[in-house]
Structure formats: C-alpha cells, structure tokens
C-alpha positions in Angstrom: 11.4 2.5 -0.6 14.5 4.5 -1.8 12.2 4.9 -5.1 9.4 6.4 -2.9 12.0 8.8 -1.0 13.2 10.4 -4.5 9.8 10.8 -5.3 9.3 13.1 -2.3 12.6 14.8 -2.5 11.1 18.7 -2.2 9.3 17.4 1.1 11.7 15.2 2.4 12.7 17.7 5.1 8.8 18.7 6.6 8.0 14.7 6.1 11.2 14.5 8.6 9.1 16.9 11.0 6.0 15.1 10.5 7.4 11.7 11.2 9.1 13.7 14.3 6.0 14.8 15.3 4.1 11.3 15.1 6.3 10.1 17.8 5.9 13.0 20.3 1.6 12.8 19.5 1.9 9.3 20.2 3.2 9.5 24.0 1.5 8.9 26.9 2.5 8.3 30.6 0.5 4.7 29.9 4.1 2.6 29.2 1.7 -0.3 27.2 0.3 2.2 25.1 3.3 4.0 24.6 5.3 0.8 23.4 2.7 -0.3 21.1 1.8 3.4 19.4 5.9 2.9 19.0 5.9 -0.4 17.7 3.1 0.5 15.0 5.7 3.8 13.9 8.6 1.9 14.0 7.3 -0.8 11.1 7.9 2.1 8.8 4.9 2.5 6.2 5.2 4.9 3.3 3.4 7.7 4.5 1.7 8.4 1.7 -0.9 10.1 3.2 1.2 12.9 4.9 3.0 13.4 2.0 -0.3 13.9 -0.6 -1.0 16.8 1.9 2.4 18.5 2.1 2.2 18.1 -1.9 -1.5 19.4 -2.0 -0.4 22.3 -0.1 2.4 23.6 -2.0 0.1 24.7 -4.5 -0.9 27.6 -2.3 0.6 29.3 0.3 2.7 26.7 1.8 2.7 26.6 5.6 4.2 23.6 7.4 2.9 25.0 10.4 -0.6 24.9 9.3 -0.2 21.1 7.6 1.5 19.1 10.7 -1.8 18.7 12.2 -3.8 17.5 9.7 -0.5 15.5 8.2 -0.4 13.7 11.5 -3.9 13.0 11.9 -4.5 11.7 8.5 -1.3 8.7 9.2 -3.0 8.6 12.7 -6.7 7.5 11.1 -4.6 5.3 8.5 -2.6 3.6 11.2 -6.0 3.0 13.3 -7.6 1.2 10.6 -4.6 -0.8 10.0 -4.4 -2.1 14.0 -8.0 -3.0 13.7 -7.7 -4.6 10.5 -5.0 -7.1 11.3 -7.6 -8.1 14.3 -10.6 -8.6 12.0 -7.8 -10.8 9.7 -6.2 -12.3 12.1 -2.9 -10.7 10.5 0.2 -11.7 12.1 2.7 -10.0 10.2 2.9 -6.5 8.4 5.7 -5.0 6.8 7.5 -7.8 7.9 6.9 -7.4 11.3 4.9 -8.8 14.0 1.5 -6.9 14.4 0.0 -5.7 17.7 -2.3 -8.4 17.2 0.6 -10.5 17.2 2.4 -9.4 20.3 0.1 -7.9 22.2 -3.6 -9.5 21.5 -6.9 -8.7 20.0 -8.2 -6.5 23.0 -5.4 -4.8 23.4 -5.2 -3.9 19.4 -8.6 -3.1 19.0 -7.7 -0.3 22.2 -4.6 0.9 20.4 -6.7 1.2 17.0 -9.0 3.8 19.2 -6.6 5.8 20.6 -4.8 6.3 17.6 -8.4 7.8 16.0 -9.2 9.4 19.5 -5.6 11.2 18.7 -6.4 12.3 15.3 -9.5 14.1 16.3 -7.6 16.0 19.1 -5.1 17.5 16.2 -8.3 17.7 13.7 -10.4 19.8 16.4 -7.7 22.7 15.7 -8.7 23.6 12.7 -11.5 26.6 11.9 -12.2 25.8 8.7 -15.3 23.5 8.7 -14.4 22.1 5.2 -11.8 19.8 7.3 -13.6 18.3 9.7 -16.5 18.0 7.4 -14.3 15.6 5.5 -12.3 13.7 7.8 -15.9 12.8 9.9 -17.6 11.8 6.3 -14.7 9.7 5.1 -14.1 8.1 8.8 -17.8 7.3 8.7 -17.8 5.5 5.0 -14.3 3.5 5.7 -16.3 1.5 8.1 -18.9 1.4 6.3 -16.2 -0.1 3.1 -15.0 -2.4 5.7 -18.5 -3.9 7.2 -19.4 -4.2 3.5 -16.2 -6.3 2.9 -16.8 -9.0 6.1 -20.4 -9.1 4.9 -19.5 -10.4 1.9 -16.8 -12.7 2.7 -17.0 -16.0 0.6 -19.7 -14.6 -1.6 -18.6 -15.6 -4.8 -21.7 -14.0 -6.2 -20.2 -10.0 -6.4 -19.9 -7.5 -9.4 -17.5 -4.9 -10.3 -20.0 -2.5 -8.8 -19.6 -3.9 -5.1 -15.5 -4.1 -5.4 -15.6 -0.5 -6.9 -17.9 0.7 -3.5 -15.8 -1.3 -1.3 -12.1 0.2 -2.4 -13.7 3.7 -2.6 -14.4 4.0 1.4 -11.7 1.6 2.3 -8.9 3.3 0.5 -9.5 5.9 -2.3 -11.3 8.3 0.0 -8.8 8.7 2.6 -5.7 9.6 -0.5 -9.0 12.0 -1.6 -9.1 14.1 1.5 -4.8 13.8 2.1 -4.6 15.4 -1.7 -7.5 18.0 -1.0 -7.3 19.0 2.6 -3.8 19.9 2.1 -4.5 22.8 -0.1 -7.4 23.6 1.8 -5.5 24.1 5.1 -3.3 26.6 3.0 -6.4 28.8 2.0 -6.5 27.2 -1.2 -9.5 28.3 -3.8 -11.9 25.7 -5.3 -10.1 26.0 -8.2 -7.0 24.2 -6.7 -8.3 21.3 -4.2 -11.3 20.5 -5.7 -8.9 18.4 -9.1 -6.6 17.5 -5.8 -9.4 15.5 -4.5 -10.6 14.2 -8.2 -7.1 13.4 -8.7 -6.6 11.5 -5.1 -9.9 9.6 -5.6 -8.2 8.1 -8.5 -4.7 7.4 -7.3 -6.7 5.9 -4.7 -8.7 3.6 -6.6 -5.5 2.4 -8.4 -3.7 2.1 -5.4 -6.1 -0.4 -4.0 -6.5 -2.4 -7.2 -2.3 -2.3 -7.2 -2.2 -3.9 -3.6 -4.9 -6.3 -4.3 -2.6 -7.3 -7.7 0.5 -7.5 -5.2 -1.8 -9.9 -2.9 -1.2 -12.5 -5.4 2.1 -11.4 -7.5 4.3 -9.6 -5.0 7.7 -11.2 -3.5 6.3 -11.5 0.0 9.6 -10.5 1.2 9.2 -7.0 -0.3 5.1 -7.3 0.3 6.0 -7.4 3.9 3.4 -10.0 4.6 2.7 -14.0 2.8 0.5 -13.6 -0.4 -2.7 -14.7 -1.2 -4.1 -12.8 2.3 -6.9 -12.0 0.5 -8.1 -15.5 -0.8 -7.6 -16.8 2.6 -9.8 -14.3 3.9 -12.5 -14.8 1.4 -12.0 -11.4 0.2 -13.2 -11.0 -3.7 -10.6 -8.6 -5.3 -10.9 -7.3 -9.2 -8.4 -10.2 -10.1 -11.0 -13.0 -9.1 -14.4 -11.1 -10.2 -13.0 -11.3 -13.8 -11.6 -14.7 -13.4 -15.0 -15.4 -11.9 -16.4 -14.9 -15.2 -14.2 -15.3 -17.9 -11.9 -18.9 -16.9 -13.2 -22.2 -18.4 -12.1 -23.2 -14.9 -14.5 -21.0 -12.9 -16.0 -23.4 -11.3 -13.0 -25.1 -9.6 -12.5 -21.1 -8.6 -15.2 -20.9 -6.9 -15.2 -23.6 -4.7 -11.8 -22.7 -4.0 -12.8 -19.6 -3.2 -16.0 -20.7 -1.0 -13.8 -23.0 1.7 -13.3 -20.8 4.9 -9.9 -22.9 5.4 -7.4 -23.6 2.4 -4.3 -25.1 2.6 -1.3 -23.2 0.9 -1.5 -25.5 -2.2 -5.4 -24.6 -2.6 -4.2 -20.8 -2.3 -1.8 -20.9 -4.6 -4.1 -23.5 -7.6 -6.2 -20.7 -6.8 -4.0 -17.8 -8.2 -2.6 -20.2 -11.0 -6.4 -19.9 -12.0 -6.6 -16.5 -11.7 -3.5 -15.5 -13.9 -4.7 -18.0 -16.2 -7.9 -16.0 -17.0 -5.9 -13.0 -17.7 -7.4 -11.4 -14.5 -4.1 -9.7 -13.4 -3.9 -8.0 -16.9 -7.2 -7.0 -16.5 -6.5 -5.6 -13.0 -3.4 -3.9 -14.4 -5.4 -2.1 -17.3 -8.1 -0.6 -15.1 -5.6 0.8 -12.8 -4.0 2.3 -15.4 -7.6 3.9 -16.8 -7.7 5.5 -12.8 -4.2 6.8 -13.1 -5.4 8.6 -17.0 -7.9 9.7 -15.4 -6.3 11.3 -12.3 -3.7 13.2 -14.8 -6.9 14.7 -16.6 -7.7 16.5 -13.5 -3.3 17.1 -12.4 -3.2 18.6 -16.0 -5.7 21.7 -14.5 -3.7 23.1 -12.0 -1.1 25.2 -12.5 2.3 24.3 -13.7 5.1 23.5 -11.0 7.3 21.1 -9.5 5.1 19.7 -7.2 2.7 18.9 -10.6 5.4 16.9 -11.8 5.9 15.2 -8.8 2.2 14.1 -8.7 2.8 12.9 -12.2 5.6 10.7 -11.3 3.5 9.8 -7.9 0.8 7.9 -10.5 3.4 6.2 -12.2 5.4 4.8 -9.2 1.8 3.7 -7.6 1.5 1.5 -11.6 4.9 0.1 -11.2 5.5 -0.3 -7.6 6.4 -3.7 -6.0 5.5 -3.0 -2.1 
C-alpha cells in the first residue's frame, strides 16, 4: 500500500479530500446504515478509481471542485458492487476484514449495496454535461450484465477466451475506463485528451482483472486480504484455468475438480498445483502484460507531463503488485 501511496504522491492531498468527503456522503440519521456505509470505508481499499479521475483531470484544467463529485460517486458505484458481491459469494472476509455480509446479513448487505448506488447518482445528477451520465448509466448497466453472465456460467467448464474477455470488460475494465475518461471530461477536456484516457483505462482494466484473478491463486492471503482459491470455490473460470483447460495432460482431473459445487481445501489447492503446472499463470501474466503495451500506446499520445509518467508507473505497479 505504501507502494500505491508514492505512486499518487501529486494527488495525495485532493485524495485526502475525497476520502474526507466519502465519509460525510455516507451519513445518514439511520444509525444501521451509518455504521455499515462506515464499516465498508474503514476496510481501506485502494481507491483506484478516485485517483484515475484526479489523474485524468490534470491534463486539463484541473479543478478539484469540479472532480469530488464524480471521484466520490465512481468509489461509491465500486463499493456497491463489492457489498453485493460478497452476498452472491458468500464472502466473509475482505481486506482482511469481516464483510457486511458477515456482520450484518444478506438482506441487510444487499440494502447497503443500493444505497451506496442510490448515493452515487445523487452526486452524478450534478453534472451538465451529458457525456457523464451517459457513461456512468451505460457502464452501471453492463457491470450487471458482466456479473449475471459470470453466475450463469458457474461450473461450466465449457468457456473460451472470448466469454472471460466479455465478462472482465463489464465487471472491471469499464468502470477504470470511465474513472480515467470522465476525469478530463469534467475538466472541459477535448476529445483529443479523454478519448486515449478511456483507451488507456479499458486496458489497465483488463490487466487489472487478469492480475487479481492471478493473485486468486498465488497471492499471500494475508496481503490478498481474503483465503485464495475464491474463485475455484465459486466455480468461477478465470484466464489461468481456460488455458490449463486446454493445454495440461491432466485436464481432465481439472475439470472435474472444477465441476464439484463443494471442494475441500486439498481439492482447491490439487486444483492450482494443476493449473501452474500447465503454465496457465505465465500465460495469464503475458496477456496482462500485452493490455498494459497496449495502454502505453494510447498514454504515449497525450501530452507530456508528470501526471503521464505517473500513469506509466500506474501500469507497471498494477503488473507487479501483490494485493
């Protein structure tokens, strides 16, 4: 985390004000609602979302004023879909801490989750510029529609590189798209400056998800913030196992691995033995790194600054990180 705070060293003082700002949005006189809003903030998280669109906006006209909004709202809409995922996985733990699932129950969570979104579109509505809200509404709608795909295919051992590649789009890439675009645009930016902001956040984002889905079954789980091999439990088919899927002579233990609804922590972890066998990490690893190329093709045509280098070093730390 100290690695991630260097990184974002010119913004350190406005993310201060965001964060700041999270916890007054997030009060209410409902005490329950309060104290899990709170409890979600208080688990940390990186903010990586808030800080794409501080960075995105320091290429034109930079205006904290005008960015809190939409910097809140966009960790607001992350923080949602995080509530109501650990209730569709039946996550107790996240960051190292106990969900709201955990301590507070599915219906509860799921209520939290909609506040939270309910929130984001109050701070969204003050914007004029229709680009915004265009956006925000169009990646809200295909998030869902990334996560409905991923519990439809639960256990389906029969997926391609083309349904994993749809999947992390809405669920994760699309989201870092709009933080990186909507930034500049909030600042008045021209074409000419969000439009390789978004290109370059669709493929942070891309990487970032095939990263975390790596971490899933490599990570120390103490800095992962949650046991490994959540995914595999879950029936969720990440980059690692497609290509293991195909390419291990021991593919077909894999898959019936992979098929039972309950594993024991032994299955889980013959599971990944099978999967780094295949070379299906490497794999992962080498087509995150063609997404981060690719998203310094489209850094290298804005203009020269701090803030490019900084989005330079932001690629690398999401290749290397450990969390």
């Amino acid at each position: 985390m100290r690695q991630l705070l260097k990184l974002f060293n010119e913004i350190k003082d406005d993310l201060k004000i965001v964060e700041q700002e999270l916890y007054q949005v997030v009060q209410t006189p409902d005490a329950l609602l309060t104290e899990t809003s709170v409890h979600l903030l208080n688990a940390g998280g990186k903010r990586l979302r808030p800080a794409f669109c501080l960075l995105g906006g320091k290429f034109y006209n930079y205006d904290i004023k005008k960015l809190l909004p939409l910097a809140v709202a966009l960790e607001l809409i992350h923080m949602a879909s995080l509530v109501h995922d650990d209730v569709v996985d039946a996550s107790m733990t996240r960051r190292g801490m106990p969900t709201v699932k955990a301590k507070w129950g599915n219906r509860i969570s799921v209520h939290v989750g909609d506040y939270l979104f309910a929130k984001s579109l109050i701070l969204i509505s003050s914007y004029k510029e229709p680009l915004i809200t265009r956006v925000l509404s169009d990646t809200s709608v295909k998030m869902s529609e990334g996560e409905i795909q991923q519990i439809s295919t639960s256990f389906n051992v029969n997926q391609y590189l083309k349904d994993y590649f749809y999947r992390i789009k809405r669920k994760t890439a699309l989201l870092i798209s709009a933080s990186c675009q909507l930034g500049a645009v909030a600042c008045g930016a021209p074409k000419e400056i969000y439009l390789p902001l978004n290109r370059y956040g669709h493929y942070i984002g891309m990487a970032f998800q095939i990263t975390d889905d790596i971490l899933d079954m490599v990570a120390n789980k103490n800095k992962l913030g949650k046991p490994i091999g959540g995914d595999l439990r879950q029936g969720i088919i990440t980059l690692p196992v497609i290509y293991a899927l195909e390419k291990s002579p021991r593919k077909e233990r894999l898959r019936d691995l992979i098929v039972k609804e309950v594993k024991s922590d032994k299955e889980v972890y013959e599971a990944i033995e099978i999967i780094k066998k295949s070379g299906g990490i490497k794999y992962s690893f080498d087509i995150a790194d063609k997404y981060i190329h690719k998203a310094r093709i489209h850094l290298a045509k804005l203009p020269d600054n701090t803030i490019k280098s900084t989005l330079n070093l932001a690629a690398e730390f999401i290749k290397v990180r450990k969390f």
